[in-house]
VEXMI-92989 format. One record per residue (C-alpha): residue number from 1; chain; x, y, z. Coordinates in steps of 0.2 Angstrom, whole numbers. Example, Ala and Ser with C-alpha at 12.3 -4.5 7.8 and 13.67 -1.06 7.14 Angstrom:
{r 1 "A" {62 -22 39}}
{r 2 "A" {68 -5 36}}
***
This chain:
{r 1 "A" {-211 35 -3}}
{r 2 "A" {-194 40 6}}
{r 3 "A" {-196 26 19}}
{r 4 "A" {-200 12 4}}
{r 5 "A" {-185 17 -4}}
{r 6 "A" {-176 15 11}}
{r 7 "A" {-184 0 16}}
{r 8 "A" {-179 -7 -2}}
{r 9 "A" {-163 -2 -1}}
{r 10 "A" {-159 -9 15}}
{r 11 "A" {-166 -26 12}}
{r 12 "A" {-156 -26 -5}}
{r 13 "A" {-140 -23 4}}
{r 14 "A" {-144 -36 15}}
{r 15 "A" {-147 -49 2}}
{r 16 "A" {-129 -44 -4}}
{r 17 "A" {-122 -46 14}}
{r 18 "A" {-130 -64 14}}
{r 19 "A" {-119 -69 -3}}
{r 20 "A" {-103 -57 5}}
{r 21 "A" {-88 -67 10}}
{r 22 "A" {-90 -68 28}}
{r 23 "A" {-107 -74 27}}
{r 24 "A" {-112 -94 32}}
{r 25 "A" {-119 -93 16}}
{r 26 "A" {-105 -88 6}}
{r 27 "A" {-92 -98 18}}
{r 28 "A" {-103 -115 18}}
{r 29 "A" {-111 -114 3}}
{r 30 "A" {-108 -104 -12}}
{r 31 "A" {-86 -105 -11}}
{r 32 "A" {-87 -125 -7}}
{r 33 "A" {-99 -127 -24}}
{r 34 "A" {-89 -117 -34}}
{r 35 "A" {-73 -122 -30}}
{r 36 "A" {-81 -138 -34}}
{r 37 "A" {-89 -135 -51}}
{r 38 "A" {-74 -127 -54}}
{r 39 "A" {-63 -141 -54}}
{r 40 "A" {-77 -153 -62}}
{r 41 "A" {-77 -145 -78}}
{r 42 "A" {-64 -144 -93}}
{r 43 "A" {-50 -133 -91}}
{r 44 "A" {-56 -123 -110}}
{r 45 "A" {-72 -120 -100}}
{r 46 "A" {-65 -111 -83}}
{r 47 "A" {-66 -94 -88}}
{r 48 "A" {-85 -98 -93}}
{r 49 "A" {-88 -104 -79}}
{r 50 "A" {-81 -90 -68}}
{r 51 "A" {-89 -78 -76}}
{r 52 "A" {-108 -88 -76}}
{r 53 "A" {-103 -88 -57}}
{r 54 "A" {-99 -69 -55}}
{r 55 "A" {-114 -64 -65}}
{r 56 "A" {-124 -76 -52}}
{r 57 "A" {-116 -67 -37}}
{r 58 "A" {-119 -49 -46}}
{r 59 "A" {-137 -54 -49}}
{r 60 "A" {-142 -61 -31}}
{r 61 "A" {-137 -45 -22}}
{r 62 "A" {-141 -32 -35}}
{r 63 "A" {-155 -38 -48}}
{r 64 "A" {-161 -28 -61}}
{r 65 "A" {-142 -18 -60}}
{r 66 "A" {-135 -33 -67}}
{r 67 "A" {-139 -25 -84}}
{r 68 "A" {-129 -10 -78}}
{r 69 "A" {-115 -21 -77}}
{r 70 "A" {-118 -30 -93}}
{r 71 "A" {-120 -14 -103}}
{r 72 "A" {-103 -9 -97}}
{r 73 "A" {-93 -27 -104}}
{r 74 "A" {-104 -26 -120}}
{r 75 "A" {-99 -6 -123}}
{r 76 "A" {-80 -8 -118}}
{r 77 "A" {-78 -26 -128}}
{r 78 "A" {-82 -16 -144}}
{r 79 "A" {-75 -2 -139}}
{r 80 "A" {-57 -8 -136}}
{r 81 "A" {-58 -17 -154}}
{r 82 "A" {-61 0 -162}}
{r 83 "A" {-48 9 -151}}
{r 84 "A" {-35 -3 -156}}
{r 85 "A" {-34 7 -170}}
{r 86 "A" {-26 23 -161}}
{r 87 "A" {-43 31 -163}}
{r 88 "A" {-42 44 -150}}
{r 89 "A" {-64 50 -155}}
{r 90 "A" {-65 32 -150}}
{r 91 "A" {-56 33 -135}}
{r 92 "A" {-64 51 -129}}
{r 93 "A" {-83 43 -134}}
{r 94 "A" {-78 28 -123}}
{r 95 "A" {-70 40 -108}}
{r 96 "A" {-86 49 -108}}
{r 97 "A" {-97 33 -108}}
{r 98 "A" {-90 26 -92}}
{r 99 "A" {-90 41 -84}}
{r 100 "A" {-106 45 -88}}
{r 101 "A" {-112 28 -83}}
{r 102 "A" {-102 32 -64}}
{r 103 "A" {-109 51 -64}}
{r 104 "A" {-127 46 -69}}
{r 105 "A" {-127 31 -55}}
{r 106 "A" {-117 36 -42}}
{r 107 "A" {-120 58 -39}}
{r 108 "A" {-141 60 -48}}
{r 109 "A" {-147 41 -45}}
{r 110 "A" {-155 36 -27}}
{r 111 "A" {-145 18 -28}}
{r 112 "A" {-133 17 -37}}
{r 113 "A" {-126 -3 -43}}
{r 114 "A" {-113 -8 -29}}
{r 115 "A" {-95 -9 -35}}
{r 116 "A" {-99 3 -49}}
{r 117 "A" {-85 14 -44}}
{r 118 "A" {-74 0 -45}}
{r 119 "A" {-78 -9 -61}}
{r 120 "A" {-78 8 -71}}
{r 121 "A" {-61 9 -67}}
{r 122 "A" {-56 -9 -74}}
{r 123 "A" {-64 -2 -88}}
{r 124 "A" {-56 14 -91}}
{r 125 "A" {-39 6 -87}}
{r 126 "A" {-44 -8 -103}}
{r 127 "A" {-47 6 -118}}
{r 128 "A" {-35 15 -112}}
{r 129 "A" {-18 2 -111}}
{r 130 "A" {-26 -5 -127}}
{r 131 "A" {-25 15 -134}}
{r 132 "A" {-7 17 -128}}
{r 133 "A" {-2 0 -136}}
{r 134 "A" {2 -5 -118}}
{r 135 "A" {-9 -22 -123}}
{r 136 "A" {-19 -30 -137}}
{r 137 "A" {-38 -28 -136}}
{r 138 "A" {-47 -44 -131}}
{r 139 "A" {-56 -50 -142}}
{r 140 "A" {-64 -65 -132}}
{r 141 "A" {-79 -56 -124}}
{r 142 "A" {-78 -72 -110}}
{r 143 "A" {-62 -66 -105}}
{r 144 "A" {-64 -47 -105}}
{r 145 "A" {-82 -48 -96}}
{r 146 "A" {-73 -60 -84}}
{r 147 "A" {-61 -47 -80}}
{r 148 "A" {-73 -33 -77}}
{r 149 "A" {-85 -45 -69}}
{r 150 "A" {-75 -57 -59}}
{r 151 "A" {-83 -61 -40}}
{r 152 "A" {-67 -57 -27}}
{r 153 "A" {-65 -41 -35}}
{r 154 "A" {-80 -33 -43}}
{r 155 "A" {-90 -26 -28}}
{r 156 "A" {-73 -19 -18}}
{r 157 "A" {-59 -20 -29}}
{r 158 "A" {-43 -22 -28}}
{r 159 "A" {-42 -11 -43}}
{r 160 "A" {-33 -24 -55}}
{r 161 "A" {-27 -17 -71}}
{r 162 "A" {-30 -28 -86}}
{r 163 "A" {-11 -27 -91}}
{r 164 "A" {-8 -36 -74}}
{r 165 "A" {-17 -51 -76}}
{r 166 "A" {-21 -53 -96}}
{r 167 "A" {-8 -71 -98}}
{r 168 "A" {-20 -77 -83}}
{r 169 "A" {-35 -79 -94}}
{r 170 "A" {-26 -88 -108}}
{r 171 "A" {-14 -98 -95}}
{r 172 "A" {-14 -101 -76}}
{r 173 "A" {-8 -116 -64}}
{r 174 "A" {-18 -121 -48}}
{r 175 "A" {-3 -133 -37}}
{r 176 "A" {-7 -138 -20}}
{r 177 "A" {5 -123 -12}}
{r 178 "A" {-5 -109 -22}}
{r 179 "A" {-22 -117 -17}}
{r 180 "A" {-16 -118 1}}
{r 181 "A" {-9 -102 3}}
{r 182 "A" {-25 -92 -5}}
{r 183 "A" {-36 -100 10}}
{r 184 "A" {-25 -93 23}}
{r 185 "A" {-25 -79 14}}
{r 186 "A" {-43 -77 14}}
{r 187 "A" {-45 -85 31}}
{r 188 "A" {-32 -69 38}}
{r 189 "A" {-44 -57 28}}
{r 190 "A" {-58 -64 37}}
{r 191 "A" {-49 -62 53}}
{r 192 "A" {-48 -45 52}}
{r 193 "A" {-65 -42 44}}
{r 194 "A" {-74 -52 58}}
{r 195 "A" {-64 -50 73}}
{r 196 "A" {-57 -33 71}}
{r 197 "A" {-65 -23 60}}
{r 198 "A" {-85 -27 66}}
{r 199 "A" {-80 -26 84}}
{r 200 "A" {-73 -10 83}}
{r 201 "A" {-89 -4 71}}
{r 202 "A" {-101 -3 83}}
{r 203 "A" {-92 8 95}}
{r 204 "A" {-86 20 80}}
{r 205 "A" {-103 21 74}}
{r 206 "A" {-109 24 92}}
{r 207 "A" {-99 39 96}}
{r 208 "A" {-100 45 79}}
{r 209 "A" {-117 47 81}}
{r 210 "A" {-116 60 98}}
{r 211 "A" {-118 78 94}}
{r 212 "A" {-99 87 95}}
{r 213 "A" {-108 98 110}}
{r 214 "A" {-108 83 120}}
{r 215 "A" {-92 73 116}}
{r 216 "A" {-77 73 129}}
{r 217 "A" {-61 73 124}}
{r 218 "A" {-56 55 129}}
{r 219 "A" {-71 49 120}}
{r 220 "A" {-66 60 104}}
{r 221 "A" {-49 48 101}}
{r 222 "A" {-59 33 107}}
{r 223 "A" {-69 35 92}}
{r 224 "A" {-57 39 79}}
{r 225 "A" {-46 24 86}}
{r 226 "A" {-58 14 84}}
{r 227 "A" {-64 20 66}}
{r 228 "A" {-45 21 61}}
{r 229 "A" {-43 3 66}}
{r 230 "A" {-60 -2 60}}
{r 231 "A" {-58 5 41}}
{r 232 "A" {-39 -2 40}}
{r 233 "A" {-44 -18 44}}
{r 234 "A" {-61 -19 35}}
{r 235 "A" {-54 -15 20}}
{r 236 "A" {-37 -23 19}}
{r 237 "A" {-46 -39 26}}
{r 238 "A" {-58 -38 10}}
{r 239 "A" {-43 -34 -1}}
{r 240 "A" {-33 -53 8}}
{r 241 "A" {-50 -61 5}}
{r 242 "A" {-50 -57 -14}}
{r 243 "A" {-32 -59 -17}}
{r 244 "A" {-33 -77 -9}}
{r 245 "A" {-52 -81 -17}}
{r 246 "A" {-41 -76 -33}}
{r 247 "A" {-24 -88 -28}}
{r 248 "A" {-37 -102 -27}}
{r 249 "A" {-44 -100 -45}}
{r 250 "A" {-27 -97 -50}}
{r 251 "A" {-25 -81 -52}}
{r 252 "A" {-14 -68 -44}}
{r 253 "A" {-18 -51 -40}}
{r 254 "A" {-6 -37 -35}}
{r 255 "A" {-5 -32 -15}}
{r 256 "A" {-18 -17 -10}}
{r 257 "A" {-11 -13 8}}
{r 258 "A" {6 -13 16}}
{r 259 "A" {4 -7 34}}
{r 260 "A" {0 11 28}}
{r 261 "A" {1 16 48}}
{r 262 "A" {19 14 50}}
{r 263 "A" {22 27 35}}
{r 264 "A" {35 38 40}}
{r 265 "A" {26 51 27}}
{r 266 "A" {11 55 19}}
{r 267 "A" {19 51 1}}
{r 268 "A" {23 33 10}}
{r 269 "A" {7 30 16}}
{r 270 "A" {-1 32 -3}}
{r 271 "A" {9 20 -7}}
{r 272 "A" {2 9 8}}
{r 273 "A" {-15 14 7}}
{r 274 "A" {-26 7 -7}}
{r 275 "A" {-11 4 -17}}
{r 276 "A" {-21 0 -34}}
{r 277 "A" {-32 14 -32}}
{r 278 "A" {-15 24 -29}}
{r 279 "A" {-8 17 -45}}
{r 280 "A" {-21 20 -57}}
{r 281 "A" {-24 38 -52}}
{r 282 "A" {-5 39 -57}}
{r 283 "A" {-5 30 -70}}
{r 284 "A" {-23 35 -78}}
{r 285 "A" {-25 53 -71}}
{r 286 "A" {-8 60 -64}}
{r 287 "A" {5 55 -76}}
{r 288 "A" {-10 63 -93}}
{r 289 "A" {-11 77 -85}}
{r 290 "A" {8 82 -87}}
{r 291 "A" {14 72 -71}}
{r 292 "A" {30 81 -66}}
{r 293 "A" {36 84 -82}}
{r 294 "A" {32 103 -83}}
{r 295 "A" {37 114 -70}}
{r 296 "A" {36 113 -52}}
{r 297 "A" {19 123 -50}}
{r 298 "A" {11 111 -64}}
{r 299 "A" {17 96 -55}}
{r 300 "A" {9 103 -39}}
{r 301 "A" {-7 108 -46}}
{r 302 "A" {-10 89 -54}}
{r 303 "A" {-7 84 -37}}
{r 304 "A" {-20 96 -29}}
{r 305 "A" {-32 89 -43}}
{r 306 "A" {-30 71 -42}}
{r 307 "A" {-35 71 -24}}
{r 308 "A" {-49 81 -25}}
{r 309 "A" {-54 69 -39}}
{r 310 "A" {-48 56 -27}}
{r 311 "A" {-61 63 -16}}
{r 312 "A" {-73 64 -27}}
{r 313 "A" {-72 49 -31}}
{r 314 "A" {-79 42 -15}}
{r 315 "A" {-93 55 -13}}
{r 316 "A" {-100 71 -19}}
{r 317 "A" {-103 77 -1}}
{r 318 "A" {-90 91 5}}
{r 319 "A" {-80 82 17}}
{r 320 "A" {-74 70 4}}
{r 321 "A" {-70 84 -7}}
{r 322 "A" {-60 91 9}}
{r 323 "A" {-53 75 13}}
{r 324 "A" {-45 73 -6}}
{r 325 "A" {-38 92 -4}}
{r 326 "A" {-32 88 12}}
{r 327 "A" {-20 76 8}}
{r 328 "A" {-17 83 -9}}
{r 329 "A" {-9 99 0}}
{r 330 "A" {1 88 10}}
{r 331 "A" {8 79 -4}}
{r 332 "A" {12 95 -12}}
{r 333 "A" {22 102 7}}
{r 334 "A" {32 85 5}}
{r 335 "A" {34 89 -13}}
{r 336 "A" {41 106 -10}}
{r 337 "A" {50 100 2}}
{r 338 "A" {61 83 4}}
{r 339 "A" {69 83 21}}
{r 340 "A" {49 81 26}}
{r 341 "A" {45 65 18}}
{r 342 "A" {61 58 16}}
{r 343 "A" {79 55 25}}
{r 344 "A" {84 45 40}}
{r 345 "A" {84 59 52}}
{r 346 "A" {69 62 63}}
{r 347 "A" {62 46 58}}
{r 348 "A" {49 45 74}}
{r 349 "A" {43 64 72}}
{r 350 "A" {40 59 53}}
{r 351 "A" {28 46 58}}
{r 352 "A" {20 54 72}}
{r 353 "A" {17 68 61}}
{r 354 "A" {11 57 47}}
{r 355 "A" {-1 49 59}}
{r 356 "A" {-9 65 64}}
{r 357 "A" {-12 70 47}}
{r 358 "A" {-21 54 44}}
{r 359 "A" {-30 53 58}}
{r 360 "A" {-37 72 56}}
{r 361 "A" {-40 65 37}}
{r 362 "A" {-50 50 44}}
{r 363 "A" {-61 61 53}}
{r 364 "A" {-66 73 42}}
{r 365 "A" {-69 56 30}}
{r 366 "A" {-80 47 43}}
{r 367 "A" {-91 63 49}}
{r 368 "A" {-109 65 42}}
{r 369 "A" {-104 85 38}}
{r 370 "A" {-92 96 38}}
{r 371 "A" {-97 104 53}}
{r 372 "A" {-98 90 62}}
{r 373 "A" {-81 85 58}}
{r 374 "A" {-73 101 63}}
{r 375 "A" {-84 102 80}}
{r 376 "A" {-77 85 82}}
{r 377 "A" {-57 90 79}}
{r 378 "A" {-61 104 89}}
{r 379 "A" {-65 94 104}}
{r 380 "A" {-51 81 100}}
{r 381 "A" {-38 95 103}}
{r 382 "A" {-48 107 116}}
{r 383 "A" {-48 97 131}}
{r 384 "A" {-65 93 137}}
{r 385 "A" {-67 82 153}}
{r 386 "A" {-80 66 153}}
{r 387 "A" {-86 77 169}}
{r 388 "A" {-94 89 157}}
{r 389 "A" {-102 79 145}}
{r 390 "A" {-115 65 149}}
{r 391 "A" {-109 52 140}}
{r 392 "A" {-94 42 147}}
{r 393 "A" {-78 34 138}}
{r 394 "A" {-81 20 152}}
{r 395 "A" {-98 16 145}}
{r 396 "A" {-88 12 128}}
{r 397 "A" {-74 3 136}}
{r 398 "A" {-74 -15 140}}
{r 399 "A" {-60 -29 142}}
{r 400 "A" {-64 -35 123}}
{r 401 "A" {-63 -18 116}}
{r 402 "A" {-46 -15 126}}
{r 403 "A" {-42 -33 119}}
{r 404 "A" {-47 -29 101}}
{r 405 "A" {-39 -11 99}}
{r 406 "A" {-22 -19 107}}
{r 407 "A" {-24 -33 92}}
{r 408 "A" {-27 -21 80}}
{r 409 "A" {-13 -9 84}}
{r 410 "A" {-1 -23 85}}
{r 411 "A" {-6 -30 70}}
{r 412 "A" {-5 -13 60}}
{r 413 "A" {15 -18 62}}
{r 414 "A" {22 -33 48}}
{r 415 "A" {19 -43 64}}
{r 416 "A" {13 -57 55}}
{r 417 "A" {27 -57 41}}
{r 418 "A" {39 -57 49}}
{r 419 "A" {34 -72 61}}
{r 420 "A" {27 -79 43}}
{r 421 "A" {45 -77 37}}
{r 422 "A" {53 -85 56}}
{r 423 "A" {42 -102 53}}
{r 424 "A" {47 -104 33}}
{r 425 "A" {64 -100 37}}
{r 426 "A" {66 -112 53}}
{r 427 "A" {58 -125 42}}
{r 428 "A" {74 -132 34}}
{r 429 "A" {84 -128 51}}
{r 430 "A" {71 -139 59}}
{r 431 "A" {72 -155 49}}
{r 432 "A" {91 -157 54}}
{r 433 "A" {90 -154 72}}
{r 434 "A" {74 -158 81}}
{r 435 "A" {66 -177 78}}
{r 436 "A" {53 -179 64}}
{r 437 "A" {37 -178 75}}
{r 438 "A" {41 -163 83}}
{r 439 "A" {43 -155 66}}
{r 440 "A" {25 -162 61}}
{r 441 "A" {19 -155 77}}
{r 442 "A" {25 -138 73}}
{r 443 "A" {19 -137 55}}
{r 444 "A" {3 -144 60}}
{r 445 "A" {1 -130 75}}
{r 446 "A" {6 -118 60}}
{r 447 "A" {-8 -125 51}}
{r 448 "A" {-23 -129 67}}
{r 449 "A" {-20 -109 69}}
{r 450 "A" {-28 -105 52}}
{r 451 "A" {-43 -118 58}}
{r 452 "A" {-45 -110 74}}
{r 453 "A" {-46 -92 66}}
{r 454 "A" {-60 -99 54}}
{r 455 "A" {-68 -107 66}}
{r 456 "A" {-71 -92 78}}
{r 457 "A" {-73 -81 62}}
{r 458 "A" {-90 -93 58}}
{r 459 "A" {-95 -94 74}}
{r 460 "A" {-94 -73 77}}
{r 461 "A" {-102 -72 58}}
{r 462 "A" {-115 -82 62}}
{r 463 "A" {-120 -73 78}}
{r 464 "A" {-117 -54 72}}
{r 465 "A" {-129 -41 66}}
{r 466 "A" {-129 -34 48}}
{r 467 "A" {-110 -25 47}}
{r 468 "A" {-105 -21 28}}
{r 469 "A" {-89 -19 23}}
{r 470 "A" {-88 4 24}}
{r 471 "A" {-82 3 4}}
{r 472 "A" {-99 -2 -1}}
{r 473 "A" {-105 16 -1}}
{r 474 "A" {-90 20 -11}}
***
C-alpha cells in the first residue's frame, strides 16, 4: 500500500513537472497557445480567460485537488463580502477556515495539493486587508478566484498581496517594452533554474545522502555550496519566471529576491530572501501580535515566534522548527544589539558572519533529521581528511561543476544589473558617437544573448532527468 502511494505520488508530481515552466511542454506548447488565446479574445473577457487557463494548469498536475482549490475561492469570496462589515466572528471563522484547510492537508494528509501553503496565504492576506479597511472586498468572484488561482504564482508564490495588484484586474496595459521585458525576465529565471540550480541538485542531493560517519570535511562544504547555490537560484529563478510570465499578461508583481548572499546581516538578508513571504509574516503576524510597540522583551518574543511559525510553515519535522528559531534568535541579537547589524564599520566581518549564519541555517533546512544535521556541522567544522573517509570530493568535482558554482557565486552579486544598467545607459551615448549599424549590432547582441540562454535552456530541459523546483514540498 505504501509503495502505491508512492508510486502515485510520484507520477502525479511528474505530471506537474511536464506542465512546469521549464518543461518543452510548457515552453513550446502551453505559453505559445496562451499568449495567443489571450490576445485573441476581447479585452472584457481577459480575466476569464486567465483564470479558465490557471484552473486547466491546477487540474493537469493535481486532479481531484483542484476542488481544494476551488473550495478555498468560493469560501473566501463570500467571506470577504461579510467581513466588509468589520465583523471580527467573521474574520476569526474565516482565519480558522484556511488554516484548518493548510493544517488538515499539509501536517495529517499523506499528499497534500501543491502550492497549498501559498495560496492560503493570498487568502488570509484578502479578508484580512478587506477587515482593516485596507481595500474593498471583490465582489467579482472572476477576479478574486483569478487572484488566488493565477498560473505563475499559485504553485510557488511570490506571495502577492491582493492590495498590490487589485487596479490590475479592473485596468492593465500590455506595450511592446513590458511584453519584451517579461520574456527576458522569464528567460533569466530559466537560466538559473536550468543551468544552475539542476546542475548543482544532483551533487547536493548526492552528498546529502552520505551517512555524517563517512563525510570529509572538504566534501561537507562542497555539499552545502552546492545546495546554498542550488536553492537561491531555484527559487529566485522560479520567482523571475512568474514575475516576467505576469509582465507579459500585463501584470506586475512585486520583486521576491535581492541578492540575499551579500547581506551584511541577518536582518538584511530577510529583507533579500523571500521578500513577500517576509512581508506578510510582518504585515499579517508580527505587526498583530504587538510588533515593537510594547516593550523590548514583547518585541523579541514576536520575533522568536514568527520564525518558529516561519519554520513551521515549511514543515512540521524538527529541523524546520530549528531552522525558524535559529534565525529568530539571531534577529532578536541584532535587535538587542545595533552595531551587529548595522553601521559602516566592520562591514566585511558583518557579512562573513551573516554568511555563516545562513549557511549553518541552510544545513540544518536541507538535512533529512536533526541529527543528521548536527553530525554534518560537526564534520564541517572538525576537520576530517578525504584520507579517512571512502568517498572523495574529487569523485564530485568536474570542470562543469567548478564552471557552474563560479557562475552561481558570481552571479549571487547585482552582476547582471548593473551591466543591465551600463547597456541602457550607453544606449543614448551610443547613438551620438558610434555609426548607426554598429549601434544595431550591439542592441542586437544584447538581444541574441536572451536567444542563446533559451536556446541552451531547452536543449538541457529537454535532456535532464525529473528535477522540481525544492519549494514544491513547502
Amino acid at each position: 500500500m505504501i509503495i502505491w502511494l508512492k508510486t502515485e505520488i510520484l507520477s502525479n508530481l511528474k505530471s506537474v513537472f511536464s506542465m512546469l515552466f521549464p518543461s518543452p511542454i510548457f515552453l513550446f506548447f502551453f505559453l505559445p497557445a496562451v499568449l495567443f488565446l489571450y490576445f485573441l479574445v476581447p479585452k472584457k473577457l481577459s480575466n476569464l480567460t486567465l483564470l479558465l487557463i490557471s484552473l486547466i494548469f491546477y487540474t493537469w498536475g493535481e486532479g481531484k485537488f483542484i476542488v481544494v482549490i476551488l473550495i478555498s475561492i468560493i469560501v473566501n469570496y463570500f467571506l470577504g463580502i461579510l467581513i466588509e462589515k468589520r465583523n471580527r466572528v467573521i474574520l476569526t471563522a474565516g482565519i480558522i477556515f484556511n488554516l484548518s484547510l493548510l493544517l488538515f492537508f499539509k501536517y495529517r494528509y499523506f499528499h497534500f495539493p501543491l502550492g497549498i501553503s501559498f495560496f492560503t496565504f493570498y487568502a488570509l492576506s484578502y479578508i484580512v486587508d478587506v477587515y482593516r479597511g485596507n481595500i474593498d472586498s471583490q465582489k467579482n468572484p472572476i477576479n478574486l478566484a483569478l487572484y488566488i488561482s493565477f498560473f505563475p504564482k499559485v504553485i510557488n508564490g511570490p506571495i502577492v498581496q491582493y492590495r498590490d495588484i487589485a487596479l490590475q484586474f479592473k485596468k492593465r496595459e500590455i506595450t511592446i517594452e513590458t511584453f519584451s521585458a517579461g520574456i527576458k525576465r522569464f528567460i533569466i529565471g530559466l537560466g538559473k533554474k536550468i543551468l544552475i540550480a539542476n546542475t548543482l541538485a544532483p551533487v547536493a542531493d548526492q552528498i546529502f545522502a552520505i551517512p555524517v560517519d563517512k563525510l570529509s570535511t572538504s566534501l561537507a562544504w562542497l555539499g552545502i555550496l552546492c545546495f546554498s547555490l542550488q536553492i537561491y537560484f531555484d527559487f529566485s529563478g522560479y520567482s523571475d519566471m512568474a514575475i516576467g510570465l505576469g509582465k507579459m499578461f500585463g501584470f506586475t508583481f512585486l520583486e521576491n529576491f535581492n541578492y540575499p548572499y551579500i547581506s551584511s546581516s541577518i536582518t538584511d538578508f530577510w529583507r533579500r530572501w523571500h521578500i513577500s513571504l517576509y512581508k506578510w509574516l510582518q504585515n499579517y503576524l508580527y505587526i498583530p501580535l504587538g510588533g515593537n510597540r510594547k516593550g523590548k522583551i514583547r518585541t523579541y518574543t514576536n520575533i522568536l515566534i514568527v520564525f518558529l511559525l516561519c519554520g513551521l510553515w515549511h514543515g512540521k519535522d524538527w529541523n524546520f522548527v530549528v531552522w525558524g528559531l535559529w534565525y529568530g534568535i539571531f534577529l532578536v541579537i541584532e535587535k538587542m544589539i545595533p552595531s551587529v547589524s548595522s553601521g559602516s564599520s566592520w562591514r566585511l566581518i558583518r557579512h562573513l558572519y551573516a554568511l555563516l549564519v545562513i549557511v549553518i541555517g541552510w544545513v540544518i533546512f536541507r538535512s533529512k533529521s536533526l541529527a543528521y544535521a548536527f553530525g554534518f556541522l560537526k564534520v564541517m567544522f572538525v576537520y576530517v581528511s578525504d584520507n579517512s573517509r571512502e568517498f572523495y570530493t574529487i569523485l564530485y568535482l568536474n570542470n562543469k561543476l567548478i564552471f557552474v558554482i563560479l557562475l552561481g557565486i558570481l552571479f549571487s552579486f547585482p552582476i547582471y544589473s548593473y551591466l543591465k544598467k551600463i547597456y541602457l545607459a550607453s544606449v543614448e551615448i551610443r547613438k551620438g558617437f558610434l555609426p548607426s549599424t554598429l549601434n544595431t549590432a550591439i542592441s542586437f547582441g544584447y538581444i541574441i544573448s536572451f536567444v542563446i540562454i533559451f536556446v541552451f535552456c531547452s536543449a538541457s530541459s529537454a535532456s535532464q532527468t525529473y528535477n522540481p523546483f525544492i519549494y514544491f514540498k513547502f
